[in-house]
C-alpha positions in Angstrom: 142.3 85.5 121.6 137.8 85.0 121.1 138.1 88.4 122.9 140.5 90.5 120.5 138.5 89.0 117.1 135.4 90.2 118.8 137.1 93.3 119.6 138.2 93.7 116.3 135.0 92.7 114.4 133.4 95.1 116.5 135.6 97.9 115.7 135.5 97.2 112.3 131.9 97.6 112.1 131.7 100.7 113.4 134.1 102.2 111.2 131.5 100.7 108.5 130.7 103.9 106.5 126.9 104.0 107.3 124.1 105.1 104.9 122.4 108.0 105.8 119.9 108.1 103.0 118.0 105.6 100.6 118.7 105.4 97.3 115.7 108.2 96.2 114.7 111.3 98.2 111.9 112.8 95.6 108.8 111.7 97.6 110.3 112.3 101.1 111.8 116.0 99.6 108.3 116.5 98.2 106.0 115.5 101.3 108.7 117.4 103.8 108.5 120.9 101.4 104.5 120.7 102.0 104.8 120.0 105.6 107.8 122.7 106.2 104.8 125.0 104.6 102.7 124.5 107.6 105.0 123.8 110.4 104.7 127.2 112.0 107.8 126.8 114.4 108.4 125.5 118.2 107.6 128.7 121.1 109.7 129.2 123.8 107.7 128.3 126.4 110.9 126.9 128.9 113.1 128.5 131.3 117.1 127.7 131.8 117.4 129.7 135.6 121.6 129.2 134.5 121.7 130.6 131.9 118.3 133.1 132.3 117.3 132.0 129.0 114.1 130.8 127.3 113.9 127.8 124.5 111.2 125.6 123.2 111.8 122.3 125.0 111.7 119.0 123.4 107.8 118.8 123.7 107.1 121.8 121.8 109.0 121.0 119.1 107.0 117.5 118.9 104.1 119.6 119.2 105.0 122.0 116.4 106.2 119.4 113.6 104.5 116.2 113.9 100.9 117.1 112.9 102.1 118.7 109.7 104.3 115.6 109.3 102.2 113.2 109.8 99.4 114.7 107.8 101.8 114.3 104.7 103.1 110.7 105.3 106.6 111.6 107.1 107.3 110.0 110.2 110.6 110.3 113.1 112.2 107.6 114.7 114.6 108.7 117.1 117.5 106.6 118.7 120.9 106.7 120.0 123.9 104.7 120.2 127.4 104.4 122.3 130.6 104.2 119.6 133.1 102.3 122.0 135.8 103.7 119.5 135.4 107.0 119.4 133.7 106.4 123.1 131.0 108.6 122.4 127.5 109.2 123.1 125.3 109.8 120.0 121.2 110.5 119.4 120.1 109.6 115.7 116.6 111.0 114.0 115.4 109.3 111.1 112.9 111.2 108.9 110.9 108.4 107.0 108.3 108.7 104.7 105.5 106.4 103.8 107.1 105.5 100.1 110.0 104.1 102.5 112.0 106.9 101.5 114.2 108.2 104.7 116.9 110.2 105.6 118.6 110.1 108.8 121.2 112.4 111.2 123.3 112.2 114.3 124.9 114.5 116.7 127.3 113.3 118.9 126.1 114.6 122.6 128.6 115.0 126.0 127.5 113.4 129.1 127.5 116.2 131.6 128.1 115.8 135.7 128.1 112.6 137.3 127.7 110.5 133.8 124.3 108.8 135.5 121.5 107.9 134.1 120.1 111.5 134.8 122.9 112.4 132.8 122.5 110.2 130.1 118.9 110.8 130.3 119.6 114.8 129.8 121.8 114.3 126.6 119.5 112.0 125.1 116.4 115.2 125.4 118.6 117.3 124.3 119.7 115.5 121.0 116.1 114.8 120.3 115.3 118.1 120.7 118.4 119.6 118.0 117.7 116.4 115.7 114.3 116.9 115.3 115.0 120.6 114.9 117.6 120.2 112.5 115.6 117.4 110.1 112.7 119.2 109.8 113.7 122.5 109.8 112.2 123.7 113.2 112.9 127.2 114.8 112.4 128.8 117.6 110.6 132.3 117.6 110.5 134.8 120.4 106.9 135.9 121.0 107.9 139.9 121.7 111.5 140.0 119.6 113.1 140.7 123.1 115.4 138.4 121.9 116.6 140.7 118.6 117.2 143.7 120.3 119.4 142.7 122.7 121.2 141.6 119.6 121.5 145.1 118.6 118.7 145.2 115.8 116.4 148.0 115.3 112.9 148.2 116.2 111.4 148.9 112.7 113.3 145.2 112.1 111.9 143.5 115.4 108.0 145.4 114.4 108.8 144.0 111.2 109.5 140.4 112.8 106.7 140.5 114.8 104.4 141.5 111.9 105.6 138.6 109.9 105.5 136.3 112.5 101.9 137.4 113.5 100.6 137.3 110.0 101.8 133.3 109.3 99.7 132.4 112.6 96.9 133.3 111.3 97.2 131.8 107.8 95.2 128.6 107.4 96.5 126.0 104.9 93.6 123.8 103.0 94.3 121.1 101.2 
């Protein structure tokens, strides 16, 4: 009987519509804009040998938000959880600013191969990686635009990409 109320109470709390926001976002929304302004974007420095594929790993895209974050009062927490009802794996990033501001997203991440702690391990990079990514509005570029023609785009468009992308390198932000 103890077990099915506790059962039950746990349950119920997960089905608990969360908050995924605080009450205000004007600080947070004004601090982020200023740091999206310098955050330059995450290079693909990493190789997938499957799938013969480059893609900025979860490093780089530390590397390439939270200077500009930081220097504007924004902060990340990132966590994750296990939802015993929906039995699913999930990574949470909370964007917090110094006002106490936050906003906060999951993605719910599969648990590849053997479900081990290398597995586990694995989902949990890879939802810090699209969480952070996703919050702060990190892309990844392609240093030569390799990537856009093989997608069938012309090359004044990929000259034009690489001009663009070249020129916002070399911009300097003072504040």
């Amino acid at each position: 009987m103890e077990d099915t109320i506790h059962s039950r109470e746990t349950l119920i709390h997960e089905k608990k519509e969360e908050v995924w926001k605080s009450e205000k976002l004007d600080k947070l929304a004004q601090a982020l804009t200023k740091a999206q302004a310098e955050i330059k974007g995450a290079k693909s420095q990493s190789t997938n040998p499957f799938f013969n594929s480059s893609y900025a790993d979860l490093h780089t895209v530390i590397q390439s938000s939270l200077p500009a974050l930081t220097a504007h009062g924004l902060s990340v927490i990132q966590g994750n959880r296990f939802c015993t009802s929906t039995n699913g794996f999930y990574v949470t990033t909370t964007l917090l600013h110094e006002s106490g501001q936050w906003i906060k997203t999951e993605i719910r991440m599969p648990i590849g191969g053997k479900k081990d702690a290398h597995a586990i391990g694995a989902a949990c990079t890879y939802g810090r990686r699209y969480g952070l990514s996703a919050l702060t509005g990190v892309a990844q570029y392609d240093d030569d635009g390799n990537a856009a023609v093989d997608r069938g785009l012309t090359q004044a468009h990929v000259q034009q990409v690489k001009t663009n992308s070249t020129t916002k390198q070399g911009e300097t932000h003072g504040h």
